[in-house]
N, C-alpha and C positions, 0 to 999 in steps of 0.2 A: 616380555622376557628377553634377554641379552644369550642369543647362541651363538657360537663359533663351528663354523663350518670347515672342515681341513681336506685338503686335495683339491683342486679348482681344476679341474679338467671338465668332463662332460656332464657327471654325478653332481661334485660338489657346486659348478656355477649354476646348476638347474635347482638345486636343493635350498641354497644359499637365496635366492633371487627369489624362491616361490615361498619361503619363511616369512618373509619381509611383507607378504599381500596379508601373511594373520596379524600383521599388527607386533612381529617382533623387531628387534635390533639384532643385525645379524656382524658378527666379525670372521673374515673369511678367511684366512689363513692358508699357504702356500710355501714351500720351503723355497721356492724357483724366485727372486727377483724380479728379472726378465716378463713373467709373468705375468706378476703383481703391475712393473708398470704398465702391461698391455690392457691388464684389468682398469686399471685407473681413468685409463683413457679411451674405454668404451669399447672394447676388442674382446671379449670372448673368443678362446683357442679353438673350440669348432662352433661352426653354424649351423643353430637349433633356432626352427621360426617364435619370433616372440623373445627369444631370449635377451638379446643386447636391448631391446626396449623394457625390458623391464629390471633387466640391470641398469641402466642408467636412470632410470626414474628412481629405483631404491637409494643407487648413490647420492643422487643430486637433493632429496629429503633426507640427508643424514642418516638412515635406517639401513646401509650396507656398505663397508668400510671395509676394503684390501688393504693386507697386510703379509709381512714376509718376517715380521718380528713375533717368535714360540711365546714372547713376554707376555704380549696383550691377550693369551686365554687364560692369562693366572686368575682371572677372578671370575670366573663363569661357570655357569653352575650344570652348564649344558653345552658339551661336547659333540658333535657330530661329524665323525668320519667315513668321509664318501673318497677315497682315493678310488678311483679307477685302477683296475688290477692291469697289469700286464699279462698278453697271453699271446704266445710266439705261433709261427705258422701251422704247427701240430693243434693249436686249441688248448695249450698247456699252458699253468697261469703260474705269475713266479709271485705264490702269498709270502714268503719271506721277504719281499722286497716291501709290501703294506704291513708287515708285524715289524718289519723293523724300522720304519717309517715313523711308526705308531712309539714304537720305545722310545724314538726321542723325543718324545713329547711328555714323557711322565712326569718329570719334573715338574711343568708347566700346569697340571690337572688339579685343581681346588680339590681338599678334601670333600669328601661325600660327593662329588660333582659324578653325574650322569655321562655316562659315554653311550653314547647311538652306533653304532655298527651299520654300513651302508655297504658296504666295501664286497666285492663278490668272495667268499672265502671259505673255504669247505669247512662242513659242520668240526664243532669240538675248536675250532679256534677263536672263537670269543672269550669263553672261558678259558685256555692260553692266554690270551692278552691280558685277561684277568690276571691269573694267578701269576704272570709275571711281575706286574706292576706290583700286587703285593710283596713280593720276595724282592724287590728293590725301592720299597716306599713303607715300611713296615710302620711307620706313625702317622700313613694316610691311607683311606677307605674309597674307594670310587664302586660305584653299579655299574653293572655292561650291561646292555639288549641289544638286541642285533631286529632291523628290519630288510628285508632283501629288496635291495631297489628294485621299483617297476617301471621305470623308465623306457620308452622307444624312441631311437630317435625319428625326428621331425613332429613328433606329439608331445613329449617329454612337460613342456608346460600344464598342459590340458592333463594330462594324467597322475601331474603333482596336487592341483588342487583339485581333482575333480575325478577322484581314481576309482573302479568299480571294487578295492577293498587294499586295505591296509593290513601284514601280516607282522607282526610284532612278537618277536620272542623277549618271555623277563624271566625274572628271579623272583621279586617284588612286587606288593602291594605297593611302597613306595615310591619306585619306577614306574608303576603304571599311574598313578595319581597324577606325576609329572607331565609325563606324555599326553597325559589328558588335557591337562589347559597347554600343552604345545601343540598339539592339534586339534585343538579345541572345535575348528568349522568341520573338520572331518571324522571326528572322533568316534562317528557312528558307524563309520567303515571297517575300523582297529577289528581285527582277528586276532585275539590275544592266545599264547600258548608259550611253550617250553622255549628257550634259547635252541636246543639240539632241534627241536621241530622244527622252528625257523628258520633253520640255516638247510635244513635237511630238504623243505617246501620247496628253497630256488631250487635246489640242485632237482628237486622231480620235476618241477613245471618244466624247467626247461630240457630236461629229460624228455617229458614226455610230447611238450612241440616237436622236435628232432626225429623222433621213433615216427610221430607223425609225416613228418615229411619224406623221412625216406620210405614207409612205408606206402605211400602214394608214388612215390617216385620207381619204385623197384616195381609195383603194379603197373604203373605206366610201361614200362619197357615191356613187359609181356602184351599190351596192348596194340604197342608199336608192331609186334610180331605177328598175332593174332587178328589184325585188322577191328579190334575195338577200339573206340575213342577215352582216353582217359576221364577227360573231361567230366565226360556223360557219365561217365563211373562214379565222378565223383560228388555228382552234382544226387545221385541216387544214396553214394552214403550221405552225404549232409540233410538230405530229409528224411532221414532215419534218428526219430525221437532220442533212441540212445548214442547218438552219435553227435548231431545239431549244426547248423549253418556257420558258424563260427570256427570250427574243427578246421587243424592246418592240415587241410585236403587236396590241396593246388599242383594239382603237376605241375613241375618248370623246375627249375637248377636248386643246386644242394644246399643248404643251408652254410651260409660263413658268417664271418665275424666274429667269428671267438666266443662267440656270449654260452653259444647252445653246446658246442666242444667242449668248450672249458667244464662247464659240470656233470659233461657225461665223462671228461677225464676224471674229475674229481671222482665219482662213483666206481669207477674201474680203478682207479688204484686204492679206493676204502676196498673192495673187492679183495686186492692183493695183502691187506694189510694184515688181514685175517685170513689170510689162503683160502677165500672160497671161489670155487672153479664156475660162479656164474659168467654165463659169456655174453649173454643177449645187449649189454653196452657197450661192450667193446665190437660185437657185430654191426650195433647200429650206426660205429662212428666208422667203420670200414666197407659199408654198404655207400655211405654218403659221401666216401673217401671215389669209390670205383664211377659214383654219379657226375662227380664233380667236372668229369671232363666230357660232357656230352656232348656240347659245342664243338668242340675238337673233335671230337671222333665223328661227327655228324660233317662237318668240313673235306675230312678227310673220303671220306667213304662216298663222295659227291664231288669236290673238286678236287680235277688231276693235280693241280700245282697252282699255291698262291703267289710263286715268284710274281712282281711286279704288277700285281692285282690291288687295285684299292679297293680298302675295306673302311667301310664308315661304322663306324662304335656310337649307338647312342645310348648316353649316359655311364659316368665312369664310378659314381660313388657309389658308398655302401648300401644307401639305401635313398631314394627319393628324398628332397626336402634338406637336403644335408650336405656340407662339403665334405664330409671324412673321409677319407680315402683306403683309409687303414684297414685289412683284409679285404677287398673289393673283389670281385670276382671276375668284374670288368677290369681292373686293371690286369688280372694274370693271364685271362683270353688278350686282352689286346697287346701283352707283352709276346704272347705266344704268336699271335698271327706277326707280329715283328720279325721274330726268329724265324718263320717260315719266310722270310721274304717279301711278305707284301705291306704296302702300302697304308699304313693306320692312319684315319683322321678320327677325331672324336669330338663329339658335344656333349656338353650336360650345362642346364640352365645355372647351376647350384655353382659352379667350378670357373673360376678367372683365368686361370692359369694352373701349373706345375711345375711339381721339383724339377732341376735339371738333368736330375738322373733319367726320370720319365720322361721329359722334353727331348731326346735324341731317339727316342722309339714312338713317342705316340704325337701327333699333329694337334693340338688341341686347334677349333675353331671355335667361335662365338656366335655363330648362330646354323640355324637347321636347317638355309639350305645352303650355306656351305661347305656341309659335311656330309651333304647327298648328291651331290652336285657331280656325275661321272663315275661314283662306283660301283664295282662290282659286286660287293656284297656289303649285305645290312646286318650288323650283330645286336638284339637287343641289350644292351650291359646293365641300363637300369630302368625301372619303369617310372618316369617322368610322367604324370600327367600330360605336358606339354606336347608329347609325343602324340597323343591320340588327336591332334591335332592336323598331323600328316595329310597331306590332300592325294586321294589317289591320282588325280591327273597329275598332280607334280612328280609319283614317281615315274607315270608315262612318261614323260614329255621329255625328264632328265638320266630316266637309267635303263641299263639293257637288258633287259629279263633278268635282275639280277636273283641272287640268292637270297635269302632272308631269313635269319637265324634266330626265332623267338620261343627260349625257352617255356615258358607260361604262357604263355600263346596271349601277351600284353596287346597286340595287333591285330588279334582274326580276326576281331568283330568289322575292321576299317577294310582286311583285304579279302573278306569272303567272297568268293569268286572270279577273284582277280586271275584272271586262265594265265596273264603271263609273267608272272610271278613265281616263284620257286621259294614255296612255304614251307619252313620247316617250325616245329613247337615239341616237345615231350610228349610222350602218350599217344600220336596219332602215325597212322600209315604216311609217313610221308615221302614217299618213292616220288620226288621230283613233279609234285600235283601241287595246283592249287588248295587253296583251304578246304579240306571235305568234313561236314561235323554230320551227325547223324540227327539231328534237329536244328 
């Protein structure tokens, strides 16, 4: 089958590249030039493992072809729009920027042709998109479904072809016949249901990861207090059948990135839309708002003054496995220890460099131990695999009792009993002690 995939950012280059392993031809489509040539020439805009190799293998067999011309979806019979939503530092996403993204493409839509919804978008605007393009195309018919990406990054391949379920909102028997030979190797995953269901599902799941975490995280603090370890807390729910090992149970720092905000915004303002006074989502985003600065307040409440103290940052992205930088949690602590005065170096194996806006506050270095090399304090910013690599005689040898800042406690298991260390993690007493766990 011939698809057209539109948005090329994180969504559509993952989406676009993993069509192509079923045996389709895919045309990728981008309104941004600039882009397209970066596409051309084997550049994917963020790094996801797996991705550029298997972009350039689809290209180089003819079976994935960048473009920036609306022309070349005139004859396709299959639509797929993955634009990455925009969503500002509040977790707030601007969908009128993807709806009207999407209008200028109407023209461009084969009659009867299939449009895919990928796009994050709170429920009831699919069918908006619909019933626009009717009311400006009135001698042409197109189907919507909406499927809500399940993408992580640093996995995002592996969970394109190989996904524990596919959720699928239609209208149509003949939508869904479609979709069936387009996903034809995974088709036995397809969770088929209403449009409104589907768009309603992202907005719960990630609902309900969020509520998870801060409710671990807001447990954790009473532990800090009460001299229980969170950990252990939580390691007793997740063996709890109705609960299960998989459950986001992890003490350590708040949830960012937009993804889990954005449709707890979405929910809280359907909330408003109908005046009904539920509060429990707009609690859960202000629970995880009051978390967010643990590090900071744990810094604070421990050291008298960062002035001219080096602090070594390990890892600055959003998440392991990824350069994206974009809501980082790591960069707003290490923007923060800046303003206080000290000293920022940082590593992350995933990151070459930075903007220059970030190059006059944070030191990037290129390897690990010249970002431990003489500071004062350790902040975990992302959990790198690489890191658990840390040799405790090298912190001996190179640093001075320093501080150690590990939200999720990425590091106990390497510094349990390290006496001259100053371990801090969520969830546990840690008045200036070594790692103490109760197993």
């Amino acid at each position: 089958m011939r698809v057209g995939v539109v948005g090329l950012f994180h969504l559509g280059c993952v989406t676009a590249a993993c069509l192509t392993k079923f045996g389709h031809i895919v045309i990728a489509y981008d309104e941004d030039p600039q882009l397209i040539t970066h596409l051309r020439q084997g550049f994917p805009p963020i790094y996801e493992p797996g991705l550029t190799e298997l972009m350039n293998a689809a290209k180089n067999s003819n079976a994935l072809h960048f473009t920036h011309d609306p022309s070349e979806l005139k004859d396709l019979d299959i639509i797929w729009i993955a634009y990455d939503t925009s969503i500002n530092e509040l977790g707030q996403a601007d969908v009128n920027e993807i709806r009207n993204r999407v209008i200028k493409l109407f023209s461009y839509f084969k009659n009867n042709a299939l449009i895919i919804i990928s796009s994050q978008i709170p429920v009831g605007t699919t069918q908006t998109i619909k019933n626009m393009f009717f009311n400006e195309n009135k001698e042409k018919q197109i189907d919507c479904v909406y499927s809500p990406e399940n993408l992580r990054l640093g996995k995002s391949i592996d969970l394109f072809l190989q996904p524990d379920r596919i959720i699928m909102g239609i209208r149509s028997e003949s939508a869904k016949s479609i979709i069936k030979k387009l996903l034809h190797p995974i088709v036995d995953k397809i969770l088929w249901m209403s449009i409104e269901s589907a768009e309603m599902t992202k907005h719960a799941i990630n609902a309900f990861l969020a509520t998870s975490i801060v409710f671990i995280n807001e447990l954790a603090t009473l532990c800090e207090y009460y001299g229980a370890d969170a950990h252990s807390v939580a390691r007793g729910l997740k063996t709890d059948i109705r609960i299960g090992h998989y459950a986001y149970l992890t003490p350590g720092g708040a949830f960012s990135g937009g993804t889990l905000g954005r449709d707890l915004n979405y929910l809280v303002q359907m909330n408003k839309a109908y005046s009904l006074n539920e509060a429990f989502f707009q609690s859960v985003l202000l629970s995880n708002q009051n978390h967010a600065d643990w590090i900071q307040k744990k810094i604070i409440e421990n050291i008298e003054d960062l002035k001219g103290k080096t602090v070594a940052v390990l890892g600055l992205a959003y998440k392991p496995g990824t350069d994206a930088l974009r809501h980082s949690s790591a960069i707003k602590i290490s923007l923060w220890l800046s303003s206080q005065g000290a000293i920022v170096k940082a590593y992350d194996p995933a990151i070459q460099n930075l903007e220059p806006e970030l190059e006059q506050f944070i030191n990037l270095q290129q390897d690990i131990d010249s970002v431990l090399y003489s500071c004062d304090v350790i902040v975990v910013g992302t959990e790198c695999p690489e890191f658990l690599n840390i040799q405790l005689e090298q912190l001996d040898t190179e640093l001075q009792k320093p501080y150690i800042f590990d939200t999720s406690g990425f590091l106990s298991k390497q510094l349990k009993g390290k006496k001259t260390l100053k371990y801090f993690r969520v969830g546990c007493n840690n008045e200036i002690t070594q790692y103490n766990s109760d197993y």
